[in-house]
C-alpha positions as a printed NumPy array, in Angstrom:
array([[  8.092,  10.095,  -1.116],
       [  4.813,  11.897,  -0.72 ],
       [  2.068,  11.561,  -3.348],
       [  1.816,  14.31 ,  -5.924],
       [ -1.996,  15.586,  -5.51 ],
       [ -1.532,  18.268,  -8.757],
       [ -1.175,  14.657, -10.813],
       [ -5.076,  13.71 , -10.446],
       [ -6.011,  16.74 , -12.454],
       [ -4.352,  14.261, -15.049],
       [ -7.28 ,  11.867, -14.403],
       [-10.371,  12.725, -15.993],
       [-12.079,  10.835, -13.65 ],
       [-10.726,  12.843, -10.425],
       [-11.162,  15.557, -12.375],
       [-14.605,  15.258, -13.281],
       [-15.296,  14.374,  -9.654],
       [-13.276,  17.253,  -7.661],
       [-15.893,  19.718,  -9.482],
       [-18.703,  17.944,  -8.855],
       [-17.649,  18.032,  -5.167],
       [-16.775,  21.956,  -5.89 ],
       [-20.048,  22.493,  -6.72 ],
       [-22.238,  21.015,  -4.771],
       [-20.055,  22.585,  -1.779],
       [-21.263,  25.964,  -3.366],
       [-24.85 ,  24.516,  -3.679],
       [-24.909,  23.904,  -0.174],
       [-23.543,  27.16 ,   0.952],
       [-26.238,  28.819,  -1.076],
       [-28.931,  26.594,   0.77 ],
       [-27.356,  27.466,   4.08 ],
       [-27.447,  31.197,   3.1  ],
       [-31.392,  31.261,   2.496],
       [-31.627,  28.927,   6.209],
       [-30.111,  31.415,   7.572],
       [-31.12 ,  34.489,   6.449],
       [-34.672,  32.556,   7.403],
       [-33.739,  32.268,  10.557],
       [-32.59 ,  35.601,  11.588],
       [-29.112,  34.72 ,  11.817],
       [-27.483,  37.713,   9.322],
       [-23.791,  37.093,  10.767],
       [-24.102,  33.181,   9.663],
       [-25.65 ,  34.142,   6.213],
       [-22.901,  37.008,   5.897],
       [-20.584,  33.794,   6.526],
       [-22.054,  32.075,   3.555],
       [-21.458,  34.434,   1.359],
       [-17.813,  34.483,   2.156],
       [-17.654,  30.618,   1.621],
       [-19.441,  31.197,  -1.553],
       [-16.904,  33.517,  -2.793],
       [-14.188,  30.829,  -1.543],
       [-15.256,  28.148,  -3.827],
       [-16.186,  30.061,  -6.657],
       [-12.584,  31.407,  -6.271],
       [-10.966,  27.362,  -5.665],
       [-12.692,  26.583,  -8.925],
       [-10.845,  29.302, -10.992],
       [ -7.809,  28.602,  -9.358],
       [ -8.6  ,  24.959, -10.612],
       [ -9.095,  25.861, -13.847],
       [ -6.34 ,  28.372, -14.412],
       [ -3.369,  27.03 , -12.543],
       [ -4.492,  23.333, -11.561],
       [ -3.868,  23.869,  -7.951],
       [ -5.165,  21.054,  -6.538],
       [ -3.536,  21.04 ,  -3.147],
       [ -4.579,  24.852,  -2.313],
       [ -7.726,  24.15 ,  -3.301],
       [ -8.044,  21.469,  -0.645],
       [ -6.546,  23.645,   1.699],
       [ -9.032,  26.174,   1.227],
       [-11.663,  24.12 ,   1.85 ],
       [-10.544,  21.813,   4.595],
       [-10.242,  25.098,   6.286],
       [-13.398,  26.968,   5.149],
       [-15.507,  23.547,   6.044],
       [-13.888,  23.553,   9.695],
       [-14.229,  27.134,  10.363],
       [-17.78 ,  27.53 ,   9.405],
       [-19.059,  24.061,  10.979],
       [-17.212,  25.51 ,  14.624],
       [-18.723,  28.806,  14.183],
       [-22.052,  27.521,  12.921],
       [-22.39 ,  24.997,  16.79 ],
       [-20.677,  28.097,  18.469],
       [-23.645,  30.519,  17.284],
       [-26.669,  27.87 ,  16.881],
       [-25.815,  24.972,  19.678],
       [-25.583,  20.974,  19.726],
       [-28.513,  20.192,  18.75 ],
       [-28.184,  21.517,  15.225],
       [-25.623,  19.181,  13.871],
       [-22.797,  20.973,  12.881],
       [-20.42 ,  19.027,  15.431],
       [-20.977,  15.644,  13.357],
       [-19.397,  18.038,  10.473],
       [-16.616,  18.535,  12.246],
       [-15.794,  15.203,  13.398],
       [-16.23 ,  13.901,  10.115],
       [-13.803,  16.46 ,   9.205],
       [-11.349,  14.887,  12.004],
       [-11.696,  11.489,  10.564],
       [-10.442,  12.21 ,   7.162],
       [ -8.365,  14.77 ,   7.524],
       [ -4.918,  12.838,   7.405],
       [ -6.42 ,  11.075,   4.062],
       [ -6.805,  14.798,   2.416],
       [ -3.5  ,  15.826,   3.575],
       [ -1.058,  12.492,   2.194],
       [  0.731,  14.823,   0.57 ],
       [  2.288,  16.478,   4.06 ],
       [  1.74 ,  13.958,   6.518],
       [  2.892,  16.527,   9.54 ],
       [  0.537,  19.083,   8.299],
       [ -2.171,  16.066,   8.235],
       [ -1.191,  15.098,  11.769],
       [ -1.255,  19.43 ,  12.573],
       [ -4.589,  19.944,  10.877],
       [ -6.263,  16.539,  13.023],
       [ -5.172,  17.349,  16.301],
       [ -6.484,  20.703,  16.161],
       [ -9.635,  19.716,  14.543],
       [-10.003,  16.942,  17.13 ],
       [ -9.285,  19.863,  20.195],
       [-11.492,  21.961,  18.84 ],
       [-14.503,  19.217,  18.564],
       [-13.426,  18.039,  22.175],
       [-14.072,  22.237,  23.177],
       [-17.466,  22.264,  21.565],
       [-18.064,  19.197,  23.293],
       [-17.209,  20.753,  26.716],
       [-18.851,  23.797,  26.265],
       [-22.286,  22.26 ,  25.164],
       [-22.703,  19.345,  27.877],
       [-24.455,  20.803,  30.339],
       [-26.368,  22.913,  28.441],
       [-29.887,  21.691,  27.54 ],
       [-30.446,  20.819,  23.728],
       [-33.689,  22.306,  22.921],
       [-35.138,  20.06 ,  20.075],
       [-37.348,  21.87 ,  17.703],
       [-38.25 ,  21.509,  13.862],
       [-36.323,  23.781,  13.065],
       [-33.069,  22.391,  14.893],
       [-34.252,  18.834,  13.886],
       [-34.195,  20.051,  10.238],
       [-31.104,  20.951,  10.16 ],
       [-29.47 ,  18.286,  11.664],
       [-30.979,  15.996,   8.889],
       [-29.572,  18.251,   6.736],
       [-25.779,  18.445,   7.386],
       [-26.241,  14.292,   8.342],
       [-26.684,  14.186,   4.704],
       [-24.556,  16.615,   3.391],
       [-21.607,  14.354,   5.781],
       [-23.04 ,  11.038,   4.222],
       [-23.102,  12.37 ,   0.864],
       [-19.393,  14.201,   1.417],
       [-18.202,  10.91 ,   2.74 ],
       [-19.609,   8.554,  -0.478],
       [-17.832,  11.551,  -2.623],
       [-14.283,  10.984,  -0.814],
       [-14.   ,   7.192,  -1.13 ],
       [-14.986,   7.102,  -4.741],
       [-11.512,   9.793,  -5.033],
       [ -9.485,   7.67 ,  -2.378],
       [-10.123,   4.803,  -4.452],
       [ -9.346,   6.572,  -7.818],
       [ -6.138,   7.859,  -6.077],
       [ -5.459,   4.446,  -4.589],
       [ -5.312,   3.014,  -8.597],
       [ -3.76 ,   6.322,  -9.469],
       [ -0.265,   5.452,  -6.809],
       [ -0.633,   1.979,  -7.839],
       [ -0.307,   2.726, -11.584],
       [  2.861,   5.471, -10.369],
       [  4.306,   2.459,  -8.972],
       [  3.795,   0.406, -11.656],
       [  5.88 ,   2.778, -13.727],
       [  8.921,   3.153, -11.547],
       [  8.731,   0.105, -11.545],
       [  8.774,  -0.805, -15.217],
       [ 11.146,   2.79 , -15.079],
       [ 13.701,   1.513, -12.819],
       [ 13.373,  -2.414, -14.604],
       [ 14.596,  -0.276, -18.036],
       [ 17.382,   1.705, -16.267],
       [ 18.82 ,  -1.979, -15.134],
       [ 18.79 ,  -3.41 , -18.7  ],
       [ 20.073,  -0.284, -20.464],
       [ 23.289,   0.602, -20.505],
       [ 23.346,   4.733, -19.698],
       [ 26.616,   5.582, -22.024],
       [ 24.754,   3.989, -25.425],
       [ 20.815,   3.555, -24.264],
       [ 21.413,  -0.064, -25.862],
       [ 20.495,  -3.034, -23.735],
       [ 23.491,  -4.435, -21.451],
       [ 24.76 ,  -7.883, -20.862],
       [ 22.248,  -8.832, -17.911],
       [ 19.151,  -7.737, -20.246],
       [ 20.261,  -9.579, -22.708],
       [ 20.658, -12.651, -19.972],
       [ 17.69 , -12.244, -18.829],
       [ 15.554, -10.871, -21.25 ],
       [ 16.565, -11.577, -24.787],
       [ 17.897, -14.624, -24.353],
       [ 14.437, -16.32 , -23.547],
       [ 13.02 , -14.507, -26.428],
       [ 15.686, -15.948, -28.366],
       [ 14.776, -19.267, -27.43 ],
       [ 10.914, -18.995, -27.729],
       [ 11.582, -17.885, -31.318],
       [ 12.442, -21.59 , -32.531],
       [ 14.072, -19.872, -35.679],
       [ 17.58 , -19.541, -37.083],
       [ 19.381, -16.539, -35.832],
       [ 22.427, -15.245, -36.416],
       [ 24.132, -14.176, -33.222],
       [ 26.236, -11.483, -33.681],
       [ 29.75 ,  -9.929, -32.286],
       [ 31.383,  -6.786, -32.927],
       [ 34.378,  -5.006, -31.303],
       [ 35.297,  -1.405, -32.654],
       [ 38.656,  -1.789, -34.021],
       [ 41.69 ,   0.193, -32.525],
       [ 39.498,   1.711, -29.87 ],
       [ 42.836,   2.274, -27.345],
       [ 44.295,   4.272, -29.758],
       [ 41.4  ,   6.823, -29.864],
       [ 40.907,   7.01 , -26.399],
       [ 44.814,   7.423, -25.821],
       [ 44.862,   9.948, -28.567],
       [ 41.877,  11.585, -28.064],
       [ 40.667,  11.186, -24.719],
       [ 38.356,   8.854, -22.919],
       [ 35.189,  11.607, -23.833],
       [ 36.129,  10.731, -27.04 ],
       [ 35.744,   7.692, -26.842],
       [ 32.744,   7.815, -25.214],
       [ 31.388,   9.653, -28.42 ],
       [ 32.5  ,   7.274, -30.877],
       [ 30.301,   4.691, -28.553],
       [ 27.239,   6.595, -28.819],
       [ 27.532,   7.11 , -32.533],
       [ 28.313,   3.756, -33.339],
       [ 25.189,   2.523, -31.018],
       [ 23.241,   4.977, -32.726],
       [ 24.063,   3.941, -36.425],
       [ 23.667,  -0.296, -35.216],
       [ 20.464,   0.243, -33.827],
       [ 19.021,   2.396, -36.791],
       [ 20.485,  -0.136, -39.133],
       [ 18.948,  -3.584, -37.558],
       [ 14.985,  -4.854, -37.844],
       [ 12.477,  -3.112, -34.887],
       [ 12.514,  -7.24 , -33.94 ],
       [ 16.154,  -7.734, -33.815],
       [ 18.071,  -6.866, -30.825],
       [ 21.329,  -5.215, -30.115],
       [ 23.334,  -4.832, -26.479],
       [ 26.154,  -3.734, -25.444],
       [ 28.507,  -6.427, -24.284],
       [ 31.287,  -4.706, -22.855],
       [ 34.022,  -2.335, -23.543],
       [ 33.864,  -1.425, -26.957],
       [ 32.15 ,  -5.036, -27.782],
       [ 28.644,  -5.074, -29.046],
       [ 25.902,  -8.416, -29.098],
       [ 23.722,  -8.368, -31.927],
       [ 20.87 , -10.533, -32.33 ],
       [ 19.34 , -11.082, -36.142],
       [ 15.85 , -12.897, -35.821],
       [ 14.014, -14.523, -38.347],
       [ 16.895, -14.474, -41.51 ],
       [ 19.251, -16.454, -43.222],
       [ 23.067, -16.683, -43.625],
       [ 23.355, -14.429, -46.65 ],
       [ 20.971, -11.393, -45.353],
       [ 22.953, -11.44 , -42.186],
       [ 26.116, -11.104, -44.35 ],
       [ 24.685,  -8.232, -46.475],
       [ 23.351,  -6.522, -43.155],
       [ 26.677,  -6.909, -41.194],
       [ 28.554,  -5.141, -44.245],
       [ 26.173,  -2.648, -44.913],
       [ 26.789,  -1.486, -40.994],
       [ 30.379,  -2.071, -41.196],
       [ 30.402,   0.437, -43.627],
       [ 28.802,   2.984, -43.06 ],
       [ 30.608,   3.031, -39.288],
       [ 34.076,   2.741, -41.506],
       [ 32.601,   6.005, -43.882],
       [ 31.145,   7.695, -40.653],
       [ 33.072,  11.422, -39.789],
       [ 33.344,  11.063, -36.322],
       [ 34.228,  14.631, -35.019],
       [ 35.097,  15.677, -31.412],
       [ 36.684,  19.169, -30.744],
       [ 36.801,  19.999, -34.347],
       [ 38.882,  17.085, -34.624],
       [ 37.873,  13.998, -37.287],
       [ 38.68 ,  10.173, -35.381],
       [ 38.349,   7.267, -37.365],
       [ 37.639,   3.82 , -36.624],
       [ 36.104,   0.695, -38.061],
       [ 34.988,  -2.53 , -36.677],
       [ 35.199,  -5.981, -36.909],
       [ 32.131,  -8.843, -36.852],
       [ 31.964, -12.206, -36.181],
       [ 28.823, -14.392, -36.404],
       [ 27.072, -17.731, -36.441],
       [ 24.379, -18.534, -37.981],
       [ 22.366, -21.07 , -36.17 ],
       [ 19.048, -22.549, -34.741],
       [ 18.443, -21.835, -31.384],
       [ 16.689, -24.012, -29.285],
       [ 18.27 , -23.687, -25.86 ],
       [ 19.93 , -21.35 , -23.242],
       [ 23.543, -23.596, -24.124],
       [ 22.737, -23.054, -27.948],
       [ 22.806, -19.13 , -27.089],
       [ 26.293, -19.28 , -24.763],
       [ 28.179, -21.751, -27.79 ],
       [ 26.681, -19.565, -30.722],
       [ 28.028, -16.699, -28.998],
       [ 31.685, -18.524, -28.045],
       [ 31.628, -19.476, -31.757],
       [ 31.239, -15.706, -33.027],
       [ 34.122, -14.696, -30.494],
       [ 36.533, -17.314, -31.912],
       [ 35.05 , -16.186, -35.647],
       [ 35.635, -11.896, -34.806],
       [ 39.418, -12.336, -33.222],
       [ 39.959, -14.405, -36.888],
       [ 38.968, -11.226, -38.612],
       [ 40.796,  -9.134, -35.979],
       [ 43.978, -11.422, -37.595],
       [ 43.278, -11.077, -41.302],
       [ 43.155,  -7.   , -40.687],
       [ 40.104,  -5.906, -39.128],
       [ 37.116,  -4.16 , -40.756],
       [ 35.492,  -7.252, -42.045],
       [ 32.744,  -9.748, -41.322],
       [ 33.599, -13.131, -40.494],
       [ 30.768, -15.692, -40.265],
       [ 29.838, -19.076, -40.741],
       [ 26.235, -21.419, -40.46 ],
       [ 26.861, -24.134, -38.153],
       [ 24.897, -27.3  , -36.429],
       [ 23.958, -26.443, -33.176],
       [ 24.297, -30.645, -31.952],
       [ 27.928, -30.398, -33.603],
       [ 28.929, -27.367, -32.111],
       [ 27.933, -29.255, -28.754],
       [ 29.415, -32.192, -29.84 ],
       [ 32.937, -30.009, -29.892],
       [ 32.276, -28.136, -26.697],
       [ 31.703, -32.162, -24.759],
       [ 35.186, -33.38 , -26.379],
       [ 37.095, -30.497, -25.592],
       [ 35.615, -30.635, -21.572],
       [ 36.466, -34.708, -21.518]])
């Protein structure tokens, strides 16, 4: 997966820096225009003026249509074409080489976002430097003030270019580690939700609630539902049906419940429901208020109205353990199939002591 270069312009950091860089690029292309046209060298100075024009247009482009990666482009290319044609015209000894194997060196780091046109643009930059390199050796490097001038000058235009481009690669470097971060977390979320409702499933629950459960040191009521005569709608209806009636139902649990209370989906047409922090009664209330308004809820699909109701059981308990969690939840089970018997569309619950319940669970193992 390559990197996404347009996604710094979301940084204002990178931001702030790529125009910097922009501008001092046109800064020195201005200074290189006056050298020149000091020098007697019109072609080089008409040269300039073409650069010029190529940064003034990468900033608009910038600024309009946040093209970040034809922008670097354009001046990966315009820096390589006028350093060649700068030691082509003025020799070796003015410096212009070192530009252009600077340019070699970082090349693949400009381009991650097309690593074959990175390894493209470095082995012809690194030909071309190897040419200059031919054609100059033999040739006597006259060294003059003029010459020497320059060469200080485009040794610090490379430092200063160089000092620029790890302060970005570093940005980008916390940039991709952030992106990863958030697949991360992004991928973490699509495990532990369940992609029919958007509820939590059984392994987040597992894994995740249950430990909050236990850190909580409070009662809780721990909570099972199963939607009553849910066969029937999706053999009358149709599994898509079905399907819809799960949504809604998700939808009207979750928007019923506390922000700190949880709610998964357990399985089927079976739903987990966690009630932090409350009593025996307000879990009641709660429970009935939901069951209602699911029982009073038009549920419509092709223009057709399905019905349906469901059924809760629920213990009311203090948590203290991973085993209090797994018995509370037996215990709500046993509680929601005695509703399921005495006609559905009811809440069944009852408070209970944890060290009895266990008590029960070690007799009926011996």
């Amino acid at each position: 997966m390559g990197i996404n270069l347009n996604r710094l312009l979301k940084n204002s950091n990178i931001n702030q820096k790529f125009y910097i860089a922009l501008i001092g690029l046109i800064v020195a292309h201005v200074l290189y225009l006056f050298i020149f046209l000091l020098i007697d060298k019109i072609y080089l100075a008409c040269m300039n003026i073409i650069s010029i024009g190529l940064y003034v247009y990468s900033v608009y482009i910038i600024k309009k249509y946040q093209n970040v990666k034809l922008t670097l482009t354009i001046t990966q290319i315009e820096i390589f074409l006028h350093s060649f044609m700068c030691t082509l015209s003025l020799g070796w000894g003015y410096g212009f080489q070192n530009i252009t194997l600077a340019l070699v060196s970082i090349a693949f780091f400009i381009n991650l976002n097309n690593k074959l046109f990175g390894y493209i643009v470095t082995l012809t930059q690194s030909v071309a430097y190897l040419f200059l390199y031919v054609y100059f050796k033999d040739r006597i490097v006259v060294q003059d003030f003029e010459s020497e001038a320059m060469y200080i000058f485009n040794f610090t235009l490379i430092v200063i270019s160089l000092i620029f481009l790890s302060k970005l690669l570093r940005i980008l470097n916390a940039i991709v580690y952030i992106d990863i971060l958030e697949k991360q977390e992004q991928l973490q979320m699509a495990a532990n939700k369940d992609p029919l409702t958007g509820l939590y499933n059984r392994r987040a629950f597992e894994n995740t609630v249950c430990q909050k459960l236990i850190n909580s040191s409070s009662f809780v009521s721990l909570v099972v539902g199963d939607l009553d005569n849910f066969k029937h709608i999706n053999d009358s209806f149709g599994h898509a049906a079905g399907d819809e009636v799960l949504r809604v139902v998700s939808d009207i649990i979750r928007t019923s419940i506390r922000k700190d209370d949880y709610v998964c989906r357990w399985g089927g047409e079976e739903f987990l429901i966690a009630l932090l922090n409350t009593d025996f009664k307000k879990s009641d209330s709660a429970l009935n208020r939901i069951k209602e308004k699911i029982f009073n809820h038009k549920f419509q699909f092709n223009s057709k109205e399905v019905e349906t109701s469901i059924t809760f059981g629920f213990v009311h308990a203090e948590i203290n353990e991973k085993i209090d969690i797994i018995l509370a939840i037996q215990k709500a089970d046993k509680l929601l199939y005695i509703g399921k018997r005495n006609g559905k569309n009811c809440v069944i619950g009852e408070a209970v002591d944890m060290n009895m319940l266990k008590k029960e669970a070690n007799t009926a193992n011996i």
